[in-house]
N, CA, C and O atoms as a GROMACS GRO file, in nm:
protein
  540
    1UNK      N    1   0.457   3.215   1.575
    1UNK     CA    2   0.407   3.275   1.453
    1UNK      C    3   0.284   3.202   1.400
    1UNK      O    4   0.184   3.256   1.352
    2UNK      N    5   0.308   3.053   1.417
    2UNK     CA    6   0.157   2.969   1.330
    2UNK      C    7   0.060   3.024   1.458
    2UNK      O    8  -0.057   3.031   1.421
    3UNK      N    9   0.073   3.051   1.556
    3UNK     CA   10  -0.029   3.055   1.678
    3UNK      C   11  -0.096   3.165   1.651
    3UNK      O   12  -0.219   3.177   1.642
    4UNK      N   13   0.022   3.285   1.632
    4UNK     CA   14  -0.066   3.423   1.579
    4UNK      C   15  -0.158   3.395   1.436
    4UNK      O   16  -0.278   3.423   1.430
    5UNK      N   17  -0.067   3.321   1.300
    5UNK     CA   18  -0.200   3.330   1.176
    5UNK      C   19  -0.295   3.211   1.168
    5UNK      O   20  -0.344   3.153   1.071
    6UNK      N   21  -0.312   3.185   1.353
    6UNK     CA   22  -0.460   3.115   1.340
    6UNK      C   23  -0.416   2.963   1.286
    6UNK      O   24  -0.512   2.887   1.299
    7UNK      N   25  -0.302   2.897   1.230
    7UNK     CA   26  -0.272   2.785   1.186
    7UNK      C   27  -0.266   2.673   1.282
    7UNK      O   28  -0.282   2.553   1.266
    8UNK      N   29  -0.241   2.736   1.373
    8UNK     CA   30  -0.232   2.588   1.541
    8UNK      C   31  -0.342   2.659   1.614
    8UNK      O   32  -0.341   2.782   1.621
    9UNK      N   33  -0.440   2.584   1.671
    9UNK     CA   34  -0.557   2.613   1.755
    9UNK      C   35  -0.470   2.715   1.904
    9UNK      O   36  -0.524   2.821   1.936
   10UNK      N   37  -0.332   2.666   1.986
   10UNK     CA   38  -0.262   2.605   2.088
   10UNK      C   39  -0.155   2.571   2.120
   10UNK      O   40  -0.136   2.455   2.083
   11UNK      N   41  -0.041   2.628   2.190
   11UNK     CA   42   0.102   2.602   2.224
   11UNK      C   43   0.092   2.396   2.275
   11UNK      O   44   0.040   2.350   2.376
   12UNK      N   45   0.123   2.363   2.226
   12UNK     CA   46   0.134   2.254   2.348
   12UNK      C   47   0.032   2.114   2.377
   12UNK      O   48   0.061   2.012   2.440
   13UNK      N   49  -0.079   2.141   2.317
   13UNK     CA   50  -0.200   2.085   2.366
   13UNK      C   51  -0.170   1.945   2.310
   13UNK      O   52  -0.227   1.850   2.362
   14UNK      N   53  -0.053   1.918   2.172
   14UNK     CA   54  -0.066   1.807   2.072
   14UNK      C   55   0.039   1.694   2.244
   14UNK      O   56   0.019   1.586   2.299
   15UNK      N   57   0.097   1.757   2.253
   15UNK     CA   58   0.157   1.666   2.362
   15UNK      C   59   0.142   1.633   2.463
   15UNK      O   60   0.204   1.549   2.528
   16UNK      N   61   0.045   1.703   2.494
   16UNK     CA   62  -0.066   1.682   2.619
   16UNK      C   63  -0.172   1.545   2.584
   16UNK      O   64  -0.193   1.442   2.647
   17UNK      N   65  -0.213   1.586   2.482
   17UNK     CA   66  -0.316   1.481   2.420
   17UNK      C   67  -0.244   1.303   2.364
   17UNK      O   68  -0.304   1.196   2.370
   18UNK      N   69  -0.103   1.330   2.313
   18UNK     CA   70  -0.029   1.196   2.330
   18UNK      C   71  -0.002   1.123   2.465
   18UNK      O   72  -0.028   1.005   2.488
   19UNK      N   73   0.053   1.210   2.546
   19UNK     CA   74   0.049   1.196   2.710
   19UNK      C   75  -0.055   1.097   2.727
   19UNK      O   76  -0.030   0.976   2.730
   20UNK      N   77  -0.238   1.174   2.747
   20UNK     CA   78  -0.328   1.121   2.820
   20UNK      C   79  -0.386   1.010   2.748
   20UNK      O   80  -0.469   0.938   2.803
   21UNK      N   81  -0.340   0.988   2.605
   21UNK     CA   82  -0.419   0.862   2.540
   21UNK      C   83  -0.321   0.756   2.556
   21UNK      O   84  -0.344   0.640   2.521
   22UNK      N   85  -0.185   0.804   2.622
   22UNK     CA   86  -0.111   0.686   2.603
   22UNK      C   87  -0.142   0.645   2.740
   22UNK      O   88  -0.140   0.523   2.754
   23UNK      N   89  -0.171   0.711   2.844
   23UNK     CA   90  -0.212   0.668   2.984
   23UNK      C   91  -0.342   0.586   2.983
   23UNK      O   92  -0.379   0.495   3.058
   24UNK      N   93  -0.400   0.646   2.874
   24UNK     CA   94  -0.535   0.585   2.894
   24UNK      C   95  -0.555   0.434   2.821
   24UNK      O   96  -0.639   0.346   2.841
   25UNK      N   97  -0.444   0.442   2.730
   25UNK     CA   98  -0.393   0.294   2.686
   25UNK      C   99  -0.287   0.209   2.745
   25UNK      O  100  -0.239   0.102   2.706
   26UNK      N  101  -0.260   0.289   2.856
   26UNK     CA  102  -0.142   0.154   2.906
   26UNK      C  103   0.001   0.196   2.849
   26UNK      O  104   0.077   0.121   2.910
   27UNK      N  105   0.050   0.247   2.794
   27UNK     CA  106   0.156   0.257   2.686
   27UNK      C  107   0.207   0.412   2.744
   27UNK      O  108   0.154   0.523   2.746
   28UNK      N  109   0.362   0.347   2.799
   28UNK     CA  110   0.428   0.420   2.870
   28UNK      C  111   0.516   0.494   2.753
   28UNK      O  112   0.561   0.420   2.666
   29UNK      N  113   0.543   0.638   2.743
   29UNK     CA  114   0.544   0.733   2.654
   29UNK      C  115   0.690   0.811   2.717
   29UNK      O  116   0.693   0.853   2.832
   30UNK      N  117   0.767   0.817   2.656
   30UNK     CA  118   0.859   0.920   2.709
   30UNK      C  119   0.885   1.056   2.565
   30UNK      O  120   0.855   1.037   2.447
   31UNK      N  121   0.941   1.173   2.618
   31UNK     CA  122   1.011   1.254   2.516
   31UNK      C  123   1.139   1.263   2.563
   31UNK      O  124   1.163   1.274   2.683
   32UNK      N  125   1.232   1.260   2.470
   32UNK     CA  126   1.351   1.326   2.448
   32UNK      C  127   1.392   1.444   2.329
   32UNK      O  128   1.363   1.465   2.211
   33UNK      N  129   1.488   1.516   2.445
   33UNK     CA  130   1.555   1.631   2.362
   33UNK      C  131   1.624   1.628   2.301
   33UNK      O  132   1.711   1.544   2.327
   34UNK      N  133   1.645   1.712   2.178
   34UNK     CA  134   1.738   1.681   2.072
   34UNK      C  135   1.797   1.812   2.026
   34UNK      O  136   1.744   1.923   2.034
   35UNK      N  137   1.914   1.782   1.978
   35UNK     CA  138   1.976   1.953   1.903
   35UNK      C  139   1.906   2.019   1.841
   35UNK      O  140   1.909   2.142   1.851
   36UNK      N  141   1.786   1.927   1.725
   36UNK     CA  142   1.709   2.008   1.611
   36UNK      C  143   1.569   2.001   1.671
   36UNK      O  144   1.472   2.052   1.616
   37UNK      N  145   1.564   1.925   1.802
   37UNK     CA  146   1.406   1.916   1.840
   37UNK      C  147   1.356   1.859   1.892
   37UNK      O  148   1.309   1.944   1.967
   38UNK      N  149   1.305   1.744   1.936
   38UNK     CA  150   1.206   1.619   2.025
   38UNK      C  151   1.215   1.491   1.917
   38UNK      O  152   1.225   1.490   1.794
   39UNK      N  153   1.208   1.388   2.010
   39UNK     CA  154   1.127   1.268   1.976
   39UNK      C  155   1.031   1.179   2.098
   39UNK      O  156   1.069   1.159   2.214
   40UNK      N  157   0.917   1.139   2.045
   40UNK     CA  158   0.873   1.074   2.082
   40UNK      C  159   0.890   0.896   2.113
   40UNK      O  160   0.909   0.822   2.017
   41UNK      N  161   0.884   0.855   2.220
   41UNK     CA  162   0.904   0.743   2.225
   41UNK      C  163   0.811   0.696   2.286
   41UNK      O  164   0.759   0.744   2.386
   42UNK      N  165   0.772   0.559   2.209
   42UNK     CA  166   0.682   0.456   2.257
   42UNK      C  167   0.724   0.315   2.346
   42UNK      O  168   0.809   0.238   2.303
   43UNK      N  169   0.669   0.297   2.445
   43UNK     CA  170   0.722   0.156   2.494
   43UNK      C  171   0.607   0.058   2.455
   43UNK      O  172   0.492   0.082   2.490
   44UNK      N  173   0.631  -0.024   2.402
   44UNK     CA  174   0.518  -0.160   2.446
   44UNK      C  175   0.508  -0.262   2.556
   44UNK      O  176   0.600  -0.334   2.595
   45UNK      N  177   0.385  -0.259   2.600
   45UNK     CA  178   0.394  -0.339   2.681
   45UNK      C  179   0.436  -0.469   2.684
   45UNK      O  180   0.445  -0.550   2.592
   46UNK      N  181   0.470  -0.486   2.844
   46UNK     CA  182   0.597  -0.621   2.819
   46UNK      C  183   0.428  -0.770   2.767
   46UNK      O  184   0.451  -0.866   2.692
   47UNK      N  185   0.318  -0.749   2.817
   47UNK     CA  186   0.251  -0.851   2.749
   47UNK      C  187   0.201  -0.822   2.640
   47UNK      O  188   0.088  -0.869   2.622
   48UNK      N  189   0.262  -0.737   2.525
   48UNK     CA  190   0.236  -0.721   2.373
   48UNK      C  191   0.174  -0.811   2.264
   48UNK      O  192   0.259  -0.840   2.180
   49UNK      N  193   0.083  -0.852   2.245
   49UNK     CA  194   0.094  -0.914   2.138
   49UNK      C  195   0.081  -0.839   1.997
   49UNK      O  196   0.037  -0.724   1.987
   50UNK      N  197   0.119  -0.908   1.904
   50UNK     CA  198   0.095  -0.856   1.754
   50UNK      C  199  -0.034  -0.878   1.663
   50UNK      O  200  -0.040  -0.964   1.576
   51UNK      N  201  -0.124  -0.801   1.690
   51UNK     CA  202  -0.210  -0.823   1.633
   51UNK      C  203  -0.290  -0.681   1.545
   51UNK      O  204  -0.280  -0.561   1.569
   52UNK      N  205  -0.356  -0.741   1.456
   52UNK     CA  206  -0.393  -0.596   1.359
   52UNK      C  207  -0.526  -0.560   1.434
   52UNK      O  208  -0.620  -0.626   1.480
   53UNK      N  209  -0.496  -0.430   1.428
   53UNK     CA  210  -0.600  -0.369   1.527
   53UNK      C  211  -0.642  -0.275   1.452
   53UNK      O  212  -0.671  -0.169   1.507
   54UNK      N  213  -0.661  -0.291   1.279
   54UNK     CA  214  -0.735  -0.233   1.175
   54UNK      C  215  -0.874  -0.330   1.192
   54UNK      O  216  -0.871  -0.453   1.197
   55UNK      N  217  -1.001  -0.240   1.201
   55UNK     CA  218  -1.098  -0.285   1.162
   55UNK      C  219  -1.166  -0.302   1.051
   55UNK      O  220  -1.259  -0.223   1.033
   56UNK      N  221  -1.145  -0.399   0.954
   56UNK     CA  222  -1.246  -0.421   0.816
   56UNK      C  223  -1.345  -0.328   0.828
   56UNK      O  224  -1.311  -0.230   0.762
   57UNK      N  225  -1.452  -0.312   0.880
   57UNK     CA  226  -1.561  -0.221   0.899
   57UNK      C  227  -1.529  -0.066   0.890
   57UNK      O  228  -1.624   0.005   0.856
   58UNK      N  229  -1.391   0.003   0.919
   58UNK     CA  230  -1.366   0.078   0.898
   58UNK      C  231  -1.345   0.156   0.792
   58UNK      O  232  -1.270   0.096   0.716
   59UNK      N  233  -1.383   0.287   0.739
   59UNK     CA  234  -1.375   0.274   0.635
   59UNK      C  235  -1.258   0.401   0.597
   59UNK      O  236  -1.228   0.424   0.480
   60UNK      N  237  -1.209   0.466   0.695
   60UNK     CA  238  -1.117   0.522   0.698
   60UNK      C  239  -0.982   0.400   0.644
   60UNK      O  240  -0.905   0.408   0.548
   61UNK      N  241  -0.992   0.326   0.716
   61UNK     CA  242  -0.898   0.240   0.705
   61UNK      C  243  -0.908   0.168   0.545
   61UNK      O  244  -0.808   0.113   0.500
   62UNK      N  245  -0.977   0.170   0.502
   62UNK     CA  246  -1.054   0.034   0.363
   62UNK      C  247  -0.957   0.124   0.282
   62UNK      O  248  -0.878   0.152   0.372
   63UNK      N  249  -0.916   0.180   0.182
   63UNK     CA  250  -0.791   0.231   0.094
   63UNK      C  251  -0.672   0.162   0.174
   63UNK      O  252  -0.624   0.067   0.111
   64UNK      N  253  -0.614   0.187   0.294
   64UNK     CA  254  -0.532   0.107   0.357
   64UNK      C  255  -0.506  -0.020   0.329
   64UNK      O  256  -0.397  -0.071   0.305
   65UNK      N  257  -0.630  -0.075   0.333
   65UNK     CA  258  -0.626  -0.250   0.355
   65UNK      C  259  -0.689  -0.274   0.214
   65UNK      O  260  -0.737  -0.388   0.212
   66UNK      N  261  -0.708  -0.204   0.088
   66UNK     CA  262  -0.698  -0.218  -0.048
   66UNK      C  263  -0.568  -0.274  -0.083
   66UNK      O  264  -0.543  -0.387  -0.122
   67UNK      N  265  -0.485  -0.167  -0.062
   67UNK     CA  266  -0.333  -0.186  -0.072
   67UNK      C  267  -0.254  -0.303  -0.029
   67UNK      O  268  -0.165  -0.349  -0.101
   68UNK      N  269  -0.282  -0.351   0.082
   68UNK     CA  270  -0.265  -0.456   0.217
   68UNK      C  271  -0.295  -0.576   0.096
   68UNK      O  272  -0.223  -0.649   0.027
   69UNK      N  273  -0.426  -0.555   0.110
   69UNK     CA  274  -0.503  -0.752   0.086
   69UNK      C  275  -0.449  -0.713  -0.086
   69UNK      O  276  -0.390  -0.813  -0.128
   70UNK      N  277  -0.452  -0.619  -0.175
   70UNK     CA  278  -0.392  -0.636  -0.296
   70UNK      C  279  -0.311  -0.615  -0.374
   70UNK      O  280  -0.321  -0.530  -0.462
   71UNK      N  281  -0.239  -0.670  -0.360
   71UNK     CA  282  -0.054  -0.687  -0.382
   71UNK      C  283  -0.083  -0.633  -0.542
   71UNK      O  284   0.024  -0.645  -0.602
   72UNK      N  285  -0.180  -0.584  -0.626
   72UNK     CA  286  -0.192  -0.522  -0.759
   72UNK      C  287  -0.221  -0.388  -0.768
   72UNK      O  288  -0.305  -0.339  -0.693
   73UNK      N  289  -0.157  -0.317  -0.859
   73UNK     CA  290  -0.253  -0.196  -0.885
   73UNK      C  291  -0.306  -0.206  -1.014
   73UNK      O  292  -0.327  -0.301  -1.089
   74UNK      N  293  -0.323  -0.085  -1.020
   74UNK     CA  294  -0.488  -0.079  -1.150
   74UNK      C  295  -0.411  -0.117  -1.250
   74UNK      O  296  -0.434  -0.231  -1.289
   75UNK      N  297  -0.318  -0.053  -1.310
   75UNK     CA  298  -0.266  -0.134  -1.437
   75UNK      C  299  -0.228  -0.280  -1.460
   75UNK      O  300  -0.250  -0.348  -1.561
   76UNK      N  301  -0.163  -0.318  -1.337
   76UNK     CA  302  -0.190  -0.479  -1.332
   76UNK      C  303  -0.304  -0.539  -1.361
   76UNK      O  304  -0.318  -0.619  -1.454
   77UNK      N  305  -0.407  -0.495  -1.267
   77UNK     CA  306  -0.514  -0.556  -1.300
   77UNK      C  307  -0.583  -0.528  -1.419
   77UNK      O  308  -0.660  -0.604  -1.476
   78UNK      N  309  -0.546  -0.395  -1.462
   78UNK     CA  310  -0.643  -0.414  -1.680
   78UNK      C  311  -0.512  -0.504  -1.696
   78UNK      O  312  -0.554  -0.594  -1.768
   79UNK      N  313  -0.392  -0.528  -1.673
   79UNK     CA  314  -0.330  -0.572  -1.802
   79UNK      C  315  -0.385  -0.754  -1.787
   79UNK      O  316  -0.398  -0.832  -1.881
   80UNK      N  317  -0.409  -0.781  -1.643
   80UNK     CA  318  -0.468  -0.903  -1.606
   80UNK      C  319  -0.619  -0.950  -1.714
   80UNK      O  320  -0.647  -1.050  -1.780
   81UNK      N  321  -0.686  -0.822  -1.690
   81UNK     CA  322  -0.824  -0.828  -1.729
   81UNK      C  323  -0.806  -0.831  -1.880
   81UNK      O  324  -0.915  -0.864  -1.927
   82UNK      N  325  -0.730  -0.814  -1.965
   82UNK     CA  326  -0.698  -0.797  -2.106
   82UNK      C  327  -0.660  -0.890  -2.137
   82UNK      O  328  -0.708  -0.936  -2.240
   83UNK      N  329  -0.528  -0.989  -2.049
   83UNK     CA  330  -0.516  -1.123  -2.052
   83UNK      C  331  -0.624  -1.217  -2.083
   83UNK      O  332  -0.635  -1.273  -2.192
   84UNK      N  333  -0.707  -1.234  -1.980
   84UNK     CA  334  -0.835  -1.289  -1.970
   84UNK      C  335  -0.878  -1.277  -2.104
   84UNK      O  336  -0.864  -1.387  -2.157
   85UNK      N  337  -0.924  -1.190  -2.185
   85UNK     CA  338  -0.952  -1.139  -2.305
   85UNK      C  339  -0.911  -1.219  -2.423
   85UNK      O  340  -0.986  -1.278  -2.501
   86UNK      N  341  -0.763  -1.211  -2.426
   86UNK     CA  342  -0.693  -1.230  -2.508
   86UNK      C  343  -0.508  -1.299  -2.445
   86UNK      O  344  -0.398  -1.254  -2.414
   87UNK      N  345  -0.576  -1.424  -2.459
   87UNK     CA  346  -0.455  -1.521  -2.367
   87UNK      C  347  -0.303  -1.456  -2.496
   87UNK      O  348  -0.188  -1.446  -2.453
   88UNK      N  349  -0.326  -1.431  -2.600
   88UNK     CA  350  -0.220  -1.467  -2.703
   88UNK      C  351  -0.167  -1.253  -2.793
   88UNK      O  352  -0.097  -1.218  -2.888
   89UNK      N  353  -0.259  -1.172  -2.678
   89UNK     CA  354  -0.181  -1.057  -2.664
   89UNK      C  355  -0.068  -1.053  -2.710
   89UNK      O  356  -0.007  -1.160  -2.703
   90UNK      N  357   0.011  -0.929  -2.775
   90UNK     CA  358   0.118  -0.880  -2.788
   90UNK      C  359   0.134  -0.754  -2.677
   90UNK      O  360   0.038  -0.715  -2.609
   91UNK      N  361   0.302  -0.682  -2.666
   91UNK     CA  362   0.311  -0.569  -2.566
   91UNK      C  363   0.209  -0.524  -2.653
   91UNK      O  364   0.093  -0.532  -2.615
   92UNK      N  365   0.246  -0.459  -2.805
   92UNK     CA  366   0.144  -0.374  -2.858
   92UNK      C  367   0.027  -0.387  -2.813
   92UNK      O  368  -0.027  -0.283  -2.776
   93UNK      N  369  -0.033  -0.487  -2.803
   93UNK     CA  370  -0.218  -0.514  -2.784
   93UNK      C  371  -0.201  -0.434  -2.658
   93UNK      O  372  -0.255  -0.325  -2.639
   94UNK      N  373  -0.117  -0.500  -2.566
   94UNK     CA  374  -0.164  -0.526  -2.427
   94UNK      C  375  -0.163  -0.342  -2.371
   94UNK      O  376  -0.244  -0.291  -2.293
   95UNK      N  377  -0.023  -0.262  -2.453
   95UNK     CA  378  -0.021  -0.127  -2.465
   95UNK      C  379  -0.112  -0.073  -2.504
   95UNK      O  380  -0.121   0.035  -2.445
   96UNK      N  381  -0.214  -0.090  -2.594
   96UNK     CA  382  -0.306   0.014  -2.653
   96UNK      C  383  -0.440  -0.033  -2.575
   96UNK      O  384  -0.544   0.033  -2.562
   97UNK      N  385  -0.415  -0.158  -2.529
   97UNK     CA  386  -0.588  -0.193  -2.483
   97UNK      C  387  -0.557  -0.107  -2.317
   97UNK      O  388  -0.647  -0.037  -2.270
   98UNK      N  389  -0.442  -0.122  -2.254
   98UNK     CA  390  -0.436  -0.048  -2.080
   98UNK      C  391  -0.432   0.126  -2.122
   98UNK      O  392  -0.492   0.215  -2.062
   99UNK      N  393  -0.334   0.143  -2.256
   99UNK     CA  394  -0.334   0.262  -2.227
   99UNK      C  395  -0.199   0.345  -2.153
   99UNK      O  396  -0.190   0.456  -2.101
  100UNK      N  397  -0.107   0.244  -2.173
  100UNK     CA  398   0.007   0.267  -2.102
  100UNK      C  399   0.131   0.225  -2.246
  100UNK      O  400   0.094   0.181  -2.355
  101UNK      N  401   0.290   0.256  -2.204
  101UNK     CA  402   0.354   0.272  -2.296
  101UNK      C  403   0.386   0.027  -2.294
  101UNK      O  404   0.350  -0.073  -2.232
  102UNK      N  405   0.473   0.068  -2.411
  102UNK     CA  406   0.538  -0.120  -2.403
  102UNK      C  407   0.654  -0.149  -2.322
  102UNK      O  408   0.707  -0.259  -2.304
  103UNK      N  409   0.685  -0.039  -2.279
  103UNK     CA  410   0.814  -0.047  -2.165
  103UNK      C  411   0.744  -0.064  -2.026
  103UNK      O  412   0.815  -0.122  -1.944
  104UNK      N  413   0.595  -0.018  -1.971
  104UNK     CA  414   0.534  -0.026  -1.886
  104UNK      C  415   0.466  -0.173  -1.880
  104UNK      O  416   0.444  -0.239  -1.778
  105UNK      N  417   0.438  -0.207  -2.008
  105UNK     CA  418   0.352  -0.376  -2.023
  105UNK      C  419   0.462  -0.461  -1.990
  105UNK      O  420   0.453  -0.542  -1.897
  106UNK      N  421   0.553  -0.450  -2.052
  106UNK     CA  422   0.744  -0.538  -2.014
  106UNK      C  423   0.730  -0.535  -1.832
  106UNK      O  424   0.723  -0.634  -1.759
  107UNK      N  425   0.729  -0.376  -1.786
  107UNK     CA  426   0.770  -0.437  -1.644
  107UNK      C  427   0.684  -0.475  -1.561
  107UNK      O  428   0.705  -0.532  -1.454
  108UNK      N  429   0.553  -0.436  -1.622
  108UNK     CA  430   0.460  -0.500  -1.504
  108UNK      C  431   0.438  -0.621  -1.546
  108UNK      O  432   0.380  -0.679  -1.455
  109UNK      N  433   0.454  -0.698  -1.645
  109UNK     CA  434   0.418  -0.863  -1.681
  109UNK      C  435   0.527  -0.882  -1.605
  109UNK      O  436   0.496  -0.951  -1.509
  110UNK      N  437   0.630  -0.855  -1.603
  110UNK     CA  438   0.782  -0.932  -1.534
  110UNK      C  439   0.743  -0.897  -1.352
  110UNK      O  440   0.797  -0.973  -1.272
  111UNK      N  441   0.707  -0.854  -1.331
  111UNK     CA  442   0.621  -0.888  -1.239
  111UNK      C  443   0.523  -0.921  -1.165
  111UNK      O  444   0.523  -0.914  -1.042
  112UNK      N  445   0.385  -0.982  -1.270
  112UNK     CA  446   0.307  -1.021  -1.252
  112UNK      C  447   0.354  -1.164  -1.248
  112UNK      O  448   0.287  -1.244  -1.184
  113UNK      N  449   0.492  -1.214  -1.328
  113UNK     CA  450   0.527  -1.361  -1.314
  113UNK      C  451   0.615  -1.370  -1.196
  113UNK      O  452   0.635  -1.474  -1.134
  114UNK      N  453   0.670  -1.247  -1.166
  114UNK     CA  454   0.759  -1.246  -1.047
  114UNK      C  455   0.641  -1.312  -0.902
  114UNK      O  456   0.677  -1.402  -0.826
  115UNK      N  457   0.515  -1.248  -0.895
  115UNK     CA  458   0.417  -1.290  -0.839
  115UNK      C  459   0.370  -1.433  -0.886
  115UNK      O  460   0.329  -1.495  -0.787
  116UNK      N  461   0.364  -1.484  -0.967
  116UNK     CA  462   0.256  -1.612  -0.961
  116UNK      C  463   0.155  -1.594  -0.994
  116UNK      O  464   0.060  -1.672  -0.979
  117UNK      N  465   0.152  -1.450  -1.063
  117UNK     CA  466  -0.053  -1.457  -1.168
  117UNK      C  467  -0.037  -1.522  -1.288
  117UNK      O  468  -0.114  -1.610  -1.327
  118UNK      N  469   0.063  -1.480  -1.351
  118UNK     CA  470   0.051  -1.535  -1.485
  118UNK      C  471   0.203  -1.602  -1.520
  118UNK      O  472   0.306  -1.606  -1.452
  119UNK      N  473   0.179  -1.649  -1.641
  119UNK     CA  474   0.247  -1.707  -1.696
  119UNK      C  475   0.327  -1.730  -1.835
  119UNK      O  476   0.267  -1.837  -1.817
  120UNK      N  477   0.380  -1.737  -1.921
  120UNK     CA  478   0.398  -1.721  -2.065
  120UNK      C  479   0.464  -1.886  -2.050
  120UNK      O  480   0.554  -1.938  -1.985
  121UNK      N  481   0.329  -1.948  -2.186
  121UNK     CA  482   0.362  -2.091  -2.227
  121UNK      C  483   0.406  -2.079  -2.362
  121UNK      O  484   0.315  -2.053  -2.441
  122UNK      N  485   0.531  -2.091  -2.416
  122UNK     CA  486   0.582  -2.101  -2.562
  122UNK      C  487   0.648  -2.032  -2.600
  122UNK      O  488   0.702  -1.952  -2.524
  123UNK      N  489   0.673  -2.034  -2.728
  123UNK     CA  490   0.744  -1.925  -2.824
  123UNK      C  491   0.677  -1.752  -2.756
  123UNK      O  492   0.567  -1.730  -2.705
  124UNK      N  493   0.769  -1.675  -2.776
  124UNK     CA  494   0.776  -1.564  -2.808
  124UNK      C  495   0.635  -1.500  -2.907
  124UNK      O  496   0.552  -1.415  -2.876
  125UNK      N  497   0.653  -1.590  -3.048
  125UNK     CA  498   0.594  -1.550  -3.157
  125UNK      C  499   0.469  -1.625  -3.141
  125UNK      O  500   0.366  -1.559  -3.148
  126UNK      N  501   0.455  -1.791  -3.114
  126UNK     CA  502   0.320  -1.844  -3.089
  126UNK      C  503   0.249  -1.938  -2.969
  126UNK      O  504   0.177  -2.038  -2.972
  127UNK      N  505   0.332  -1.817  -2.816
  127UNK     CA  506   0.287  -1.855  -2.757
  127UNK      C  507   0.172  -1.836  -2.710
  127UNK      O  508   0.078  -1.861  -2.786
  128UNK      N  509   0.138  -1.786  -2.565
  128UNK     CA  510   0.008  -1.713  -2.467
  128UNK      C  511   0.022  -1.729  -2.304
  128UNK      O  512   0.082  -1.807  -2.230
  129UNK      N  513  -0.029  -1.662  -2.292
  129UNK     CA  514  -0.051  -1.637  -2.132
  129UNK      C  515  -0.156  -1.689  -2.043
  129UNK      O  516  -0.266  -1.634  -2.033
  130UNK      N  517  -0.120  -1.807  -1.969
  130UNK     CA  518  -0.192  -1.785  -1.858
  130UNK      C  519  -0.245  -1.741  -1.721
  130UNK      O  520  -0.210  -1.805  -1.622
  131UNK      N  521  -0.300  -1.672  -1.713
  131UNK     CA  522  -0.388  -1.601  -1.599
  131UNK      C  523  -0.374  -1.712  -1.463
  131UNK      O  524  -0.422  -1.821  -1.494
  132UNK      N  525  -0.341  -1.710  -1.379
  132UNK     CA  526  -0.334  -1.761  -1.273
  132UNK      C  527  -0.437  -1.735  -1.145
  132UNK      O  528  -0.505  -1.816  -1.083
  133UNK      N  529  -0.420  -1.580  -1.127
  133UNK     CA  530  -0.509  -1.564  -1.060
  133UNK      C  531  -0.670  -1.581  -1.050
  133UNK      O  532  -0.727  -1.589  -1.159
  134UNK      N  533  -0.737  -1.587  -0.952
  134UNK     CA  534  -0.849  -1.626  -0.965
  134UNK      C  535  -0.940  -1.486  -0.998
  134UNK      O  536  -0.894  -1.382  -0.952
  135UNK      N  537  -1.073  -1.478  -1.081
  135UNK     CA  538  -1.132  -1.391  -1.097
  135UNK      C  539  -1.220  -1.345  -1.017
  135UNK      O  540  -1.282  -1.243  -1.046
   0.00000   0.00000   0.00000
């Protein structure tokens, strides 16, 4: 049916094309049958090593290896960058300056210390935060 509305180019061709790149890489490929359908299986070679075979230069890949090399996302990092700002923040501050609720500033600070960026030195009422990470 996808073949007739034009949605698959081709019966077949996707497993043809795993076949010849795995030949053409060395990497012995089997399928098995299943009640609901196929799987593919990969062997590695017995001299395997582990190595990342993402290229920096790539830029398909660069969102990938955003994620990878930075263990933060964006709200971490304003609530980081607001820190910086203002070592002695409240949730309130830290809520209205990101833009996010005080139940969201609670769990991402409890894990920004779970990490090792920051820190809370003192009281509750007159302490502050230090920033750990580097800028």
């Amino acid at each position: 049916m996808m073949y007739y509305c034009k949605d698959i180019e081709s019966f077949g061709t996707g497993l043809q094309r795993i076949v010849r790149a795995c030949e053409e890489a060395g990497i012995k490929v089997a399928f098995k049958q299943m009640s609901l359908g196929f799987s593919v299986i990969f062997y590695r070679p017995k001299n395997h090593i582990n190595v990342d075979v993402i290229r920096s230069d790539d830029r398909i890949n660069d969102p990938i290896n955003d994620l990878l090399n930075d263990p933060l996302n964006k709200t971490q990092n304003a609530i980081i960058a607001a820190l910086r700002q203002n070592k002695t923040a409240t949730y309130e501050v830290l809520a209205t300056a990101v833009g996010v609720s005080t139940a969201t500033i609670k769990r991402h600070l409890k894990r920004l210390q779970e990490l090792g960026m920051i820190e809370r030195v003192g009281s509750k009422k007159d302490g502050h935060w230090i920033v750990k990470q580097p800028e």
